[in-house]
C-alpha positions as CSV (number, residue, x, y, z in Angstrom):
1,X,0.0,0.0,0.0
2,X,1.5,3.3,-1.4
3,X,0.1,6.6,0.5
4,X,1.1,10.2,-0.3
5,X,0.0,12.8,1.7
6,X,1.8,15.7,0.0
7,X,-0.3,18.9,0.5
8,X,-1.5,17.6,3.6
9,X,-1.3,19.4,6.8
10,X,-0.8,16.8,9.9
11,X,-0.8,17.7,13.3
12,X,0.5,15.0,15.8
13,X,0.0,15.6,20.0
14,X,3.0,13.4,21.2
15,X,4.8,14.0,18.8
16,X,8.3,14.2,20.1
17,X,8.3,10.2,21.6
18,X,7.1,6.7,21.6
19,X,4.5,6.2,18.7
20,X,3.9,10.2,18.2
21,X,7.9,10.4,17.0
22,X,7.9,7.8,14.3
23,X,4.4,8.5,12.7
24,X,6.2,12.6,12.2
25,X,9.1,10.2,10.6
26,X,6.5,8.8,8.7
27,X,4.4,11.9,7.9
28,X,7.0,13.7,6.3
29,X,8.6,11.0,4.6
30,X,5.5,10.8,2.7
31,X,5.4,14.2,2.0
32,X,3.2,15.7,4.4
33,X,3.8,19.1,6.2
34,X,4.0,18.3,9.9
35,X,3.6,20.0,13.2
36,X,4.3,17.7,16.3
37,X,3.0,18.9,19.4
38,X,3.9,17.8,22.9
39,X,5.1,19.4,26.7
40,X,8.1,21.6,26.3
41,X,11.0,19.5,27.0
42,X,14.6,18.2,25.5
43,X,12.7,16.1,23.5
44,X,10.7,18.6,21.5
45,X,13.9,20.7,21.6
46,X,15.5,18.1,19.8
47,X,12.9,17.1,17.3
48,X,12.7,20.9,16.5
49,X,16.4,21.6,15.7
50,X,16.5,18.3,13.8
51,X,16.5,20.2,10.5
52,X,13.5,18.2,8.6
53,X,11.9,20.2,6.4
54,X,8.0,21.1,6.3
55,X,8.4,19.9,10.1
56,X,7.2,22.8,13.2
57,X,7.1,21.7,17.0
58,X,4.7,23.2,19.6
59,X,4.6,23.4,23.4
60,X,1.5,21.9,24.4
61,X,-0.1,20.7,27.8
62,X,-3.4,18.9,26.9
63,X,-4.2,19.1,30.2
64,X,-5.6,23.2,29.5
65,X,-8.1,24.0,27.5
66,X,-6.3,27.7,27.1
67,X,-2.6,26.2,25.8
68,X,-5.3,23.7,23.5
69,X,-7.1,26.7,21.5
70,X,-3.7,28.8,21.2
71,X,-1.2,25.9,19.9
72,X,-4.2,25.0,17.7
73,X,-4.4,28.6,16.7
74,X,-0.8,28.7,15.7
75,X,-0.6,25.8,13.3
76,X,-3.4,26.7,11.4
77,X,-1.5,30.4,11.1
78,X,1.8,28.6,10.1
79,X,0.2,25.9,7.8
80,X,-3.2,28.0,6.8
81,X,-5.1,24.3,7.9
82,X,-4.7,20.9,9.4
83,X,-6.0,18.1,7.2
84,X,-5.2,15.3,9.5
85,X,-5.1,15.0,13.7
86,X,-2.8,12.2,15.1
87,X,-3.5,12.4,19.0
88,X,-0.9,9.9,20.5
89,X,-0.2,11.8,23.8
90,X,-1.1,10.1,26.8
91,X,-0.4,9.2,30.4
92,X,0.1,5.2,31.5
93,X,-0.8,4.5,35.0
94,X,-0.8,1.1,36.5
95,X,-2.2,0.8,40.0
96,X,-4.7,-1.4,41.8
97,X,-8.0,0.3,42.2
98,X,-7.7,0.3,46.0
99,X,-5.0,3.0,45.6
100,X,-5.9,5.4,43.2
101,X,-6.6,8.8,44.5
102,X,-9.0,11.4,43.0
103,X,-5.7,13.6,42.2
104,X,-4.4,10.4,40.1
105,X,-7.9,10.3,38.5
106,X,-8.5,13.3,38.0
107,X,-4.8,13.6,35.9
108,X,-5.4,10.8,33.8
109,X,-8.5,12.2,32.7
110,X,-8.0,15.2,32.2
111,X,-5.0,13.9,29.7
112,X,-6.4,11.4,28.5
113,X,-10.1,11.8,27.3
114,X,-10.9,15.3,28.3
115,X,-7.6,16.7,26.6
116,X,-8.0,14.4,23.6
117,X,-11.8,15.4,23.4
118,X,-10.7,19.6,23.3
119,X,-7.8,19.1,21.0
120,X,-10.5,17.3,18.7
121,X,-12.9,19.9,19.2
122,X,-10.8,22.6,18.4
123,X,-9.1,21.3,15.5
124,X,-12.5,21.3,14.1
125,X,-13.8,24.8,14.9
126,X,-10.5,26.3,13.4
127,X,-10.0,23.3,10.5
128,X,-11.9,20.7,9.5
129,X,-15.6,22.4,9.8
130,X,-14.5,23.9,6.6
131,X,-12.3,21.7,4.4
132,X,-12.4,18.1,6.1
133,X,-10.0,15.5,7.5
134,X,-9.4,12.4,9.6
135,X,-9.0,12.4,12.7
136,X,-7.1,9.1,14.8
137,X,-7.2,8.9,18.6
138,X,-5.3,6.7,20.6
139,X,-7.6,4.5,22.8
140,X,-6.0,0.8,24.3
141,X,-6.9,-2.4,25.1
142,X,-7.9,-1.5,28.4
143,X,-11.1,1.1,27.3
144,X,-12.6,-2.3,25.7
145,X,-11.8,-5.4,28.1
146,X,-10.6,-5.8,31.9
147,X,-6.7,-6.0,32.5
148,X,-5.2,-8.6,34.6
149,X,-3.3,-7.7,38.0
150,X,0.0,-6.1,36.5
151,X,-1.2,-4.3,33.7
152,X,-4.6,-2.8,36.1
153,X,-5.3,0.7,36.1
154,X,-9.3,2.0,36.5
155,X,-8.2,5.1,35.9
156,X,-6.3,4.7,32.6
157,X,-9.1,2.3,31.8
158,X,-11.8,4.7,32.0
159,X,-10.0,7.6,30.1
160,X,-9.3,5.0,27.2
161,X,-12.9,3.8,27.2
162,X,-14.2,7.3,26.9
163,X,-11.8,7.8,24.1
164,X,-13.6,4.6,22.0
165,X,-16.8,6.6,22.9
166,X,-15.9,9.9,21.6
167,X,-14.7,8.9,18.5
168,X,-17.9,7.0,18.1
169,X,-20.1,9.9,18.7
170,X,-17.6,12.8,16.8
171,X,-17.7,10.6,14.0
172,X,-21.3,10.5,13.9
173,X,-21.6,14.1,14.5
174,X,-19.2,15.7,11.9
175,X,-19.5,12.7,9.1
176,X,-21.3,15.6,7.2
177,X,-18.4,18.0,7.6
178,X,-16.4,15.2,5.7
179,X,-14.5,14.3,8.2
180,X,-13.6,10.9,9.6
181,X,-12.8,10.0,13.2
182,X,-11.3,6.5,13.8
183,X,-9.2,5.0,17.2
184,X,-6.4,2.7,18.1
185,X,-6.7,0.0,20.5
186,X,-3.6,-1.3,20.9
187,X,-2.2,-3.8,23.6
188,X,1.1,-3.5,24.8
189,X,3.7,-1.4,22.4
190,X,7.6,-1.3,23.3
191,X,8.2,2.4,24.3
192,X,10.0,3.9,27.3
193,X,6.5,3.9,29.1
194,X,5.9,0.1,28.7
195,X,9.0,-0.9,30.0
196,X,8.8,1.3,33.0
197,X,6.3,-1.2,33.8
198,X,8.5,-4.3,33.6
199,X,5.4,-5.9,31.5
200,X,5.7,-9.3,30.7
201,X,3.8,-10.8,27.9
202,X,3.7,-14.4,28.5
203,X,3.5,-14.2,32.2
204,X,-0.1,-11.7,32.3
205,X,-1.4,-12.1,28.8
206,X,-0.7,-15.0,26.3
207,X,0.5,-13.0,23.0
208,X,-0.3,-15.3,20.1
209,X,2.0,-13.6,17.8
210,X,4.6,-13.9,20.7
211,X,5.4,-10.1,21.2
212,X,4.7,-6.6,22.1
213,X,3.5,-4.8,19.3
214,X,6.8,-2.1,17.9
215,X,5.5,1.6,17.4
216,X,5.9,1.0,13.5
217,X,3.1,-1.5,13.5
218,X,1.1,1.6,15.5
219,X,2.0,4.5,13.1
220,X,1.4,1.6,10.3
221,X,-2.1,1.8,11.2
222,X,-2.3,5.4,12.0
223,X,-1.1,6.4,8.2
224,X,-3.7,3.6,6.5
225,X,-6.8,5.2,8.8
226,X,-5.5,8.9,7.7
227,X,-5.4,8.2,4.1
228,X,-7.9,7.9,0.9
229,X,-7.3,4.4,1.4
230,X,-9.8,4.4,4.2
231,X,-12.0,6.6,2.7
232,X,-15.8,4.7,3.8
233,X,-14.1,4.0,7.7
234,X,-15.3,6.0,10.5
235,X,-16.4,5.4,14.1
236,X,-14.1,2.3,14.0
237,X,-12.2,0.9,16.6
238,X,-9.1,-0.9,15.4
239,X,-7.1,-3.4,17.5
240,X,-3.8,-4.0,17.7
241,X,-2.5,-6.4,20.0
242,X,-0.9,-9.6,18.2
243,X,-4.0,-11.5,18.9
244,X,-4.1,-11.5,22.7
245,X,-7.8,-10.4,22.4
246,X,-8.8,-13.5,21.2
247,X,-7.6,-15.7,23.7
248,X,-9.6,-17.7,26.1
249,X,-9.5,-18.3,29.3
């Protein structure tokens, strides 16, 4: 499968690490202009003063509506629209229910689905209300099936099940705009965040394909759901997790 996406405006929250990093690799090396957005950091630094053409980097913290409307604001300035929204950033929390307090909660959340939710909405106001796009969220496993003790986390569960319900209801809601909203469920991918969590495949969750998922098969996925290739898809859910999902009990 060839895609091109020259022309094409892509903006990418998480952009400077784990799957948000390689799908701006990707982006631009099929000819999109790109602006990666993610919390101010070496990282972004980096990925700013790497030299790649038709590539801009924002400071971002999903976590404000205010910093939300004005990065949005200032890629659609720079670029004149954004075509396509990647929204990989995230927060991973594994901890038992017992333990989670309403501060943890409350941070995942607001990250994770109310953040996402805003950066959508906003994209659209400013975008996509008038020229269409695609839109991909990031949801996981978790938002669509219980997780075993290891990988547990209520919080991170909730925020990703939200996410699968969002994109269900935007995509319903701005179908007429001509714009497409799709998600991600992936199970576990091999970035920094995964291995802070010492996860173990065959020891929690039998993997039939016998790994963790790499953040190419991810941005794979992400560039197939943003292109004309996937032109009748929207308000689909599409898992990724080398088959664990079908395995019994």
């Amino acid at each position: 499968m060839k895609v091109d996406f020259t022309g094409k405006t892509v903006l990418v929250t998480g952009g400077a690490g784990g799957v948000g990093s390689v799908c701006v690799k990707e982006f631009l090396e099929t000819g999109a202009e790109v602006a990666a957005a993610d919390l101010s950091g070496e990282a972004l630094d980096a990925l700013g003063a790497s030299g790649q053409e038709r590539l801009r980097t924002y400071a971002i913290d999903i976590s404000e509506i205010s910093s939300i409307k004005r990065t949005v604001q200032d890629v659609v300035a720079d670029f004149g629209k954004i075509d396509i929204l990647v929204q990989t950033a995230g927060i991973l929390s594994g901890k038992s229910a017992f333990d989670i307090t309403e501060k943890e909660w409350d941070l995942v959340l607001n990250i994770n689905a109310k953040g996402l939710f805003f950066v959508m909405q906003e994209v659209v106001k400013q975008s996509m209300q008038h020229c269409g796009g695609a839109v991909i969220n990031m949801a996981s496993m978790a938002g669509i099936r219980g997780m075993r003790k290891g990988m547990e986390s209520a919080h991170y569960s909730a925020s990703k099940g939200a996410v699968v319900a969002l994109t269900m209801q935007a995509a319903t809601e701005w179908a007429g705009y001509g714009i497409r909203v799709n998600c991600l469920a992936p199970g576990g991918i091999r970035t920094p965040a995964m291995n802070a969590l010492h996860f173990d495949p065959g020891q929690i969750n039998p993997i039939p394909l016998g790994k963790l998922s790499e953040p190419e098969d991810i941005s794979s996925a992400i560039l197939f759901l943003a292109s004309d290739h996937a032109a009748m898809i929207t308000g689909q859910t599409l898992v990724i997790d080398g088959g664990s999902s079908i395995v019994g009990y």
